[in-house]
C-alpha positions as a printed Julia matrix, in Angstrom:
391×3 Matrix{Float64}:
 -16.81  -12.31   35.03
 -14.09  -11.62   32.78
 -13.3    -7.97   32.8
 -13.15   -6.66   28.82
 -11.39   -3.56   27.41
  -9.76   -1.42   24.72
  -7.29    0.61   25.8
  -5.89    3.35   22.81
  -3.24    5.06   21.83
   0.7     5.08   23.6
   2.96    2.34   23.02
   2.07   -0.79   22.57
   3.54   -2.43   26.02
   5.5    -4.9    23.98
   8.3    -4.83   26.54
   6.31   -5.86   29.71
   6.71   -5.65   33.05
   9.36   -8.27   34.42
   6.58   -9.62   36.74
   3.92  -10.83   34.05
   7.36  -11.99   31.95
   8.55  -14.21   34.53
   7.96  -17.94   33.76
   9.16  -18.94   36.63
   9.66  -18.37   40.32
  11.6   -16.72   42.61
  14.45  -19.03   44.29
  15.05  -21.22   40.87
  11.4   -23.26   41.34
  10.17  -25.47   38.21
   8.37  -23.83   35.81
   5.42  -22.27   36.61
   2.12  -24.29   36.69
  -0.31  -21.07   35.81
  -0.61  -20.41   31.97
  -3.01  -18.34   29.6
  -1.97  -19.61   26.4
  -3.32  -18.44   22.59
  -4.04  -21.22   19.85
  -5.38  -21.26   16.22
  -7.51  -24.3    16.72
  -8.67  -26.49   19.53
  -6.89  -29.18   18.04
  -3.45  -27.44   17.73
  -0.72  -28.77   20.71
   1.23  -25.74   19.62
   0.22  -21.74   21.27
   0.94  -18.96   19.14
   2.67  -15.02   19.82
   1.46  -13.44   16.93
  -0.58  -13.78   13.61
  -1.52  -12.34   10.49
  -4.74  -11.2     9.06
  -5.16  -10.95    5.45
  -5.25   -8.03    3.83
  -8.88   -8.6     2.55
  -9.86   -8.14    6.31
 -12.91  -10.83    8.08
 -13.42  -11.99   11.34
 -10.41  -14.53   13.19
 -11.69  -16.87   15.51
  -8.56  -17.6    17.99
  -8.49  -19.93   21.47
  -7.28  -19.39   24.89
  -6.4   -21.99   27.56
  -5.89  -20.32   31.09
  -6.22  -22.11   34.43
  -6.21  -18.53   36.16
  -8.91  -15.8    35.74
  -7.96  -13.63   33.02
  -8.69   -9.65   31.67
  -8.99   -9.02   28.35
  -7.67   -5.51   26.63
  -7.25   -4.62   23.03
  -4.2    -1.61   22.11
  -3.24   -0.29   18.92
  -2.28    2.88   17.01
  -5.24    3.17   15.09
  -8.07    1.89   16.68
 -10.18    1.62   13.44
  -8.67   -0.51   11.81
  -9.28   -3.83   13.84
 -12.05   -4.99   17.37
 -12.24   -8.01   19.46
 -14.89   -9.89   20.9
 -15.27  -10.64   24.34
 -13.72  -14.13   24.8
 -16.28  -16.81   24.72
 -16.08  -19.3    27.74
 -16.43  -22.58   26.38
 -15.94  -24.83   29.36
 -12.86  -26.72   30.82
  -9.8   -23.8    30.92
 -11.25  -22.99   26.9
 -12.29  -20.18   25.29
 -13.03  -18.44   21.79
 -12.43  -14.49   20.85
 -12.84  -13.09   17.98
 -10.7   -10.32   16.23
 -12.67   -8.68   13.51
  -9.92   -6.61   10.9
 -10.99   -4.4     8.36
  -9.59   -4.88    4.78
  -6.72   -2.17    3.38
  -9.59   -1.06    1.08
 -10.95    0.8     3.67
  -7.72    2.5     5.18
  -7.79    6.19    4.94
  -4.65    7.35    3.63
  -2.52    8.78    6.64
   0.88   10.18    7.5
   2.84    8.87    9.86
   5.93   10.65   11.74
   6.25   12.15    7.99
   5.64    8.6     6.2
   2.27    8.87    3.65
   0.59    5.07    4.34
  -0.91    3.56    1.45
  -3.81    0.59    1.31
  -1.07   -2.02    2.2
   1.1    -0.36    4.65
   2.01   -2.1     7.74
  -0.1    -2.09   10.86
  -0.7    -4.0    14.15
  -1.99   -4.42   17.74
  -1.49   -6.4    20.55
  -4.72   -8.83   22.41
  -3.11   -8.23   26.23
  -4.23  -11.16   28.42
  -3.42  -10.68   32.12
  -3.72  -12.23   35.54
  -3.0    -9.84   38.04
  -3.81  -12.21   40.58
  -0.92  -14.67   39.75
   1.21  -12.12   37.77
  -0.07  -13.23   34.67
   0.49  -12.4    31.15
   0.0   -13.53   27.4
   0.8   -10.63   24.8
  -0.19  -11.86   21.51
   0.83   -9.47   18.63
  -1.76   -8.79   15.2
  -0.59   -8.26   12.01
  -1.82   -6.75    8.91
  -0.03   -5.36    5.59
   3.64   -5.1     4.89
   6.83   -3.26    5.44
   7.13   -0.53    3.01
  10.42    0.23    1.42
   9.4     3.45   -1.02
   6.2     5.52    0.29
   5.05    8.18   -1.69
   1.75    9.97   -2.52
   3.18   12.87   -4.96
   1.45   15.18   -2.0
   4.69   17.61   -1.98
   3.92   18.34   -5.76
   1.91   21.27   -6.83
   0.42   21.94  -10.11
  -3.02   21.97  -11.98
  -5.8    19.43   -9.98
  -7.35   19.18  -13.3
  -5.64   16.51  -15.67
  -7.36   18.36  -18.72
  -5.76   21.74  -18.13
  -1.52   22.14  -18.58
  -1.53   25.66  -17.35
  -0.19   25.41  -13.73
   1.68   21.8   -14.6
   5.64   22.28  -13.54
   8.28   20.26  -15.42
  10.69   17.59  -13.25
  13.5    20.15  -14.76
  11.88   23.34  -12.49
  10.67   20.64   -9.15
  11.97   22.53   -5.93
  15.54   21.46   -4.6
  13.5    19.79   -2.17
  11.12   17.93   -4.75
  14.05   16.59   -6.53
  15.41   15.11   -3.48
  12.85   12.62   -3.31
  14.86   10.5    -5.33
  12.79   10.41   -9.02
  14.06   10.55  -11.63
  13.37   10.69  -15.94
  14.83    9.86  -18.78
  15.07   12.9   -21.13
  14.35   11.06  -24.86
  17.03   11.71  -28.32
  15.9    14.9   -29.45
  14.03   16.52  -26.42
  15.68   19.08  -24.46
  14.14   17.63  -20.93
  12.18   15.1   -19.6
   8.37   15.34  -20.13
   7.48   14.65  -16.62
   5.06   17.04  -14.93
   4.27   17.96  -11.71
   0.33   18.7   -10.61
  -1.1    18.85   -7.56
  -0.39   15.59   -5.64
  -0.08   13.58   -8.51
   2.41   13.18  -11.97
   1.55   13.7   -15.47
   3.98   11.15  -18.02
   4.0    12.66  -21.3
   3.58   16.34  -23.14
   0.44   16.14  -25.18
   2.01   16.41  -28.09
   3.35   13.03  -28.75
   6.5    11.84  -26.46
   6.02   10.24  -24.07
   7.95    9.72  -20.61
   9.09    7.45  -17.6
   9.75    7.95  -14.04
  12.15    6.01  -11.95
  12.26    4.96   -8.45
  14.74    6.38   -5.68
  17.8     4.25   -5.43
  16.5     2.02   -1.9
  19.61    0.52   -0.18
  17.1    -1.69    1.73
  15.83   -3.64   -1.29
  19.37   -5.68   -1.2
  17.44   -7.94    2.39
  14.39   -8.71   -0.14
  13.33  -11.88   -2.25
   9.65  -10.58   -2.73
   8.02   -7.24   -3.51
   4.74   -5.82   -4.65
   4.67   -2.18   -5.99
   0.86   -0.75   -5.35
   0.09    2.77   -7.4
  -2.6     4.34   -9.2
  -2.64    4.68  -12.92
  -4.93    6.31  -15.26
  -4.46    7.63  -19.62
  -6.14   11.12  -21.09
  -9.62   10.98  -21.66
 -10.92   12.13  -24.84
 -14.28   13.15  -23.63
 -15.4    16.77  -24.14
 -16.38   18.94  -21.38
 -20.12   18.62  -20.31
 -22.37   21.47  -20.82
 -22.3    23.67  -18.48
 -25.56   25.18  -19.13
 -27.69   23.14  -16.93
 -25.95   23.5   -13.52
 -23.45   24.08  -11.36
 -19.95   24.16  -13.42
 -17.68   21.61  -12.3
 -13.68   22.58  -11.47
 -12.89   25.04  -14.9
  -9.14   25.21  -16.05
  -7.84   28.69  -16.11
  -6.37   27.93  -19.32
 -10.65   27.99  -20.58
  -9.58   27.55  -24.63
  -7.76   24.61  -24.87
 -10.15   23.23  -21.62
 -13.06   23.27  -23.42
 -12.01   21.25  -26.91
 -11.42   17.66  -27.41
  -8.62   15.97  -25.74
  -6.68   13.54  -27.35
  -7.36   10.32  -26.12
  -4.76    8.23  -24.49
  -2.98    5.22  -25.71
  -4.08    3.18  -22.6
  -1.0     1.32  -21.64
   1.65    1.64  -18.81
   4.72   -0.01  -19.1
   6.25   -1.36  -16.28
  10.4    -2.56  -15.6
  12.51   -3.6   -12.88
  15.85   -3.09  -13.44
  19.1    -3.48  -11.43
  18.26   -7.3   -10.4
  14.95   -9.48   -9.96
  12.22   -9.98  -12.35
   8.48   -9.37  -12.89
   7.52  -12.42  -10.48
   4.6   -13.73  -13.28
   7.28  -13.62  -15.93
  10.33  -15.28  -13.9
  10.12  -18.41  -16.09
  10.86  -16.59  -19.16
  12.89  -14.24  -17.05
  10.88  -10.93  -18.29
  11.52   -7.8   -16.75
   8.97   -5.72  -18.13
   4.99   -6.09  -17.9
   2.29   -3.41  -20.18
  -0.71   -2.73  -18.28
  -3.94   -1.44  -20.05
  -5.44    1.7   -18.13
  -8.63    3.13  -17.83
  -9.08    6.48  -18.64
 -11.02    8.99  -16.11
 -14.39   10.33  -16.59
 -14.3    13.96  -17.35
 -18.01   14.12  -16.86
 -18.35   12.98  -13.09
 -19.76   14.84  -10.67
 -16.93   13.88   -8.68
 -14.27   14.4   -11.18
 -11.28   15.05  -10.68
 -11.66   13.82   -7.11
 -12.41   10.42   -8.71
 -10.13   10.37  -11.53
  -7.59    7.78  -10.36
 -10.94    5.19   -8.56
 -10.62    2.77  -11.31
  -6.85    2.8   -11.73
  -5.11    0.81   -9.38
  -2.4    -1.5    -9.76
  -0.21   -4.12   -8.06
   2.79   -5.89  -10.05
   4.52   -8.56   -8.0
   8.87   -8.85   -8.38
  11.03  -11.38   -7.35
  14.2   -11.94   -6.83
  16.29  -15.11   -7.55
  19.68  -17.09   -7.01
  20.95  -15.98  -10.71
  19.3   -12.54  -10.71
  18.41  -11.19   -6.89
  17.01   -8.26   -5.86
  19.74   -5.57   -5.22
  20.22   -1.9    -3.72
  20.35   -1.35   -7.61
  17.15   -2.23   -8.4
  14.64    0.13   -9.78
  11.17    0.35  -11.24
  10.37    2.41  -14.22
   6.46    3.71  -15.16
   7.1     3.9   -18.72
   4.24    6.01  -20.81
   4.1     6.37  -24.6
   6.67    4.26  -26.58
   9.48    7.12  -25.72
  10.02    8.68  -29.16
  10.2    12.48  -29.31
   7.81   15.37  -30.3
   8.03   14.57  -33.88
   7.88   10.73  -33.77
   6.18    9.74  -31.31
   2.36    9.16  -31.02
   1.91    8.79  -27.17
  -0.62   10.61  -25.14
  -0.58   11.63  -21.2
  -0.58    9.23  -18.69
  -0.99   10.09  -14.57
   0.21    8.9   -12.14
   0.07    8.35   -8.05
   0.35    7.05   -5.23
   3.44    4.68   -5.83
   4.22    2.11   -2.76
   6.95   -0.25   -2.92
   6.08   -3.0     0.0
   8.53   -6.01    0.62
   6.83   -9.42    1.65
   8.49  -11.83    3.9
   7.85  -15.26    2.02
   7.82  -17.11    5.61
   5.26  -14.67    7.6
   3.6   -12.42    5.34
   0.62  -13.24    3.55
   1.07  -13.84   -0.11
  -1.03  -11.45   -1.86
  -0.09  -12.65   -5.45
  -2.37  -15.5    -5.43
  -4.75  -13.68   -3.51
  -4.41  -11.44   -6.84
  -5.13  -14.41   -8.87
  -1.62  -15.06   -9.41
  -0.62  -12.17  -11.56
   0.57   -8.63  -11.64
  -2.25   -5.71  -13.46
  -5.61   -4.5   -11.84
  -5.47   -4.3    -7.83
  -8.17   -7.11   -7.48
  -7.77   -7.08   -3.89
  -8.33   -3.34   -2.78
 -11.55   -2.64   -5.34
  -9.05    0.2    -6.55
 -10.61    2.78   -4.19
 -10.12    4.03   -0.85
 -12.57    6.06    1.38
């Protein structure tokens, strides 16, 4: 019998002991003859280290050829997140596991050694095979999401949790030393005395209410120079104009402190979210006609959920895809800018409040890493892939 395992938590034993390394003998002998070896296929002549599972998770049938008795044993990080079978034998030296991955639409959002993970963040284990018999061993790495290169879920910013009430939201102009450190930045519009970006609790508002509107900017990223490829995840969402329900018959939901302007109508947003890369590459479904710049139409939130404002942002999420080329590559000067409203002051301007979260900037390796754009159906807008919510 083939002895079958997880083992969690500690490093991942990627450097391994010299003994279960060693591919060949002592003294200078020929190679080896014992092997445990991992394929994709039974008709593939070449074994594999690693792989990647997509990001819309399933069940990976792999294939092991061993002419020694073998233990199985499963280690990663996060234990949730992916499971294996115990390896099927199928008869002469072959046999089938399974590794079963969840999709990033059920990742619950984490910090790690200070670093918020979002739906797509980067994660792995390793399927140990071993023969301590024959000093044995085939380490074969799993993959799943991507390298992040900005990671931020707005959870250091504190303001109102309601969208609908102002009274606790803090302009960018009065963030914490600390807050402004993070690296975002506004634009502060001709005429306006500062930049109409707000601070609530975890999450941004873009806009005053009264008609200018507003843009944030990413952190200047020295790493962005190494990539060709990026996807920027983040939730999105425009004022609702929906009254208040009555309160009358039962519980009250969350109440704004500021109760008089709470309870009337709220103007209803203008929908759209502009979106620009700047400082080198382009909006990768636009590189043809070499646009920069891609409008997004948002829902708005639903002020009468029994969930709300927990909810607000659960049909809001967005990818848009950049790439860099030869004439116009992705540089440590490249930003992205959330652009709300059409950026016209007080007095001209006719934009409405747009939020904002959760904004992940993920490279993708174009040789290893899954490409998620046509898994989006080719094009930058609503997540597709995630279902827009996360447990």
């Amino acid at each position: 019998m083939r002895k079958f395992r997880y083992i969690a938590g500690g490093c991942l034993l990627i450097a391994l002991t010299a003994a279960f390394c060693s591919c060949k003998k002592q003294g200078g002998s020929p190679e080896r003859s014992d092997y445990i070896r991992v394929y994709a296929s039974t008709a593939d002549d070449t074994p594999l280290d690693q792989t990647w599972v997509s990001v819309k998770g399933g069940t990976f049938t792999y294939y092991i050829r061993s002419n020694a008795d073998f233990s199985v044993q499963w280690q990663s990080e996060d234990m949730s997140w992916a499971s294996i079978s115990e390896p099927k034998n199928l008869g002469s030296g072959l046999w089938s596991i399974d590794i079963s991955a969840r999709p990033v639409s059920e990742r619950v959002y984490t910090t790690v050694d200070g670093i918020p993970t979002g739906l797509y963040s980067y994660r792995y284990g390793v399927l140990m095979l071993t023969s301590k018999d024959v000093h044995l061993g085939k380490y074969f790495a799993v993959h799943q999401g991507f390298e992040g290169r900005i990671n931020c879920d707005f959870s250091w910013l504190y303001g109102s949790r309601d969208p609908n009430d102002t009274y606790n939201d803090v302009l960018m102009s009065r963030w914490t030393a600390a807050q402004l450190n993070q690296g975002f930045t506004s634009t502060v519009i001709d005429g306006e005395e500062q930049a109409w970006v707000y601070g609530k609790e975890g999450y941004l508002r873009l806009g005053n209410g009264e008609g200018a509107g507003a843009d944030l900017i990413t952190p200047h990223t020295a790493d962005f120079q190494y990539d060709t490829l990026m996807v920027v995840s983040f939730r999105a969402v425009a004022q609702s104009g929906d009254n208040l329900p009555d309160f009358s018959g039962g519980t009250e939901p969350i109440v704004p402190m500021n109760l008089a302007s709470a309870r009337a109508p709220m103007a209803a947003g203008t929908g759209t979210l502009r979106v620009e890369v700047s400082g080198g590459g382009y909006i990768r479904d636009l590189v043809e006609t070499g646009g920069t710049s891609i409008s997004l139409d948002l829902p708005t939130y639903d002020r009468n959920s029994p969930d709300f404002p927990d909810d607000m942002f659960d049909q809001g999420r967005f990818l848009v895809f950049i790439e860099g080329t030869d004439n116009n590559p992705i540089t440590v000067n490249t930003k992205i800018r959330f652009i709300a409203g059409d950026m016209q002051n007080t007095e001209e301007g006719s934009a409405s409040p747009v939020f904002l979260d959760d904004i992940f900037v993920y490279r993708i390796d174009q040789w290893l890493d899954e490409d998620i754009f046509s898994l989006n159906g080719g094009k930058s807008g609503k997540d597709n892939i995630a279902g827009g919510k996360a447990e």
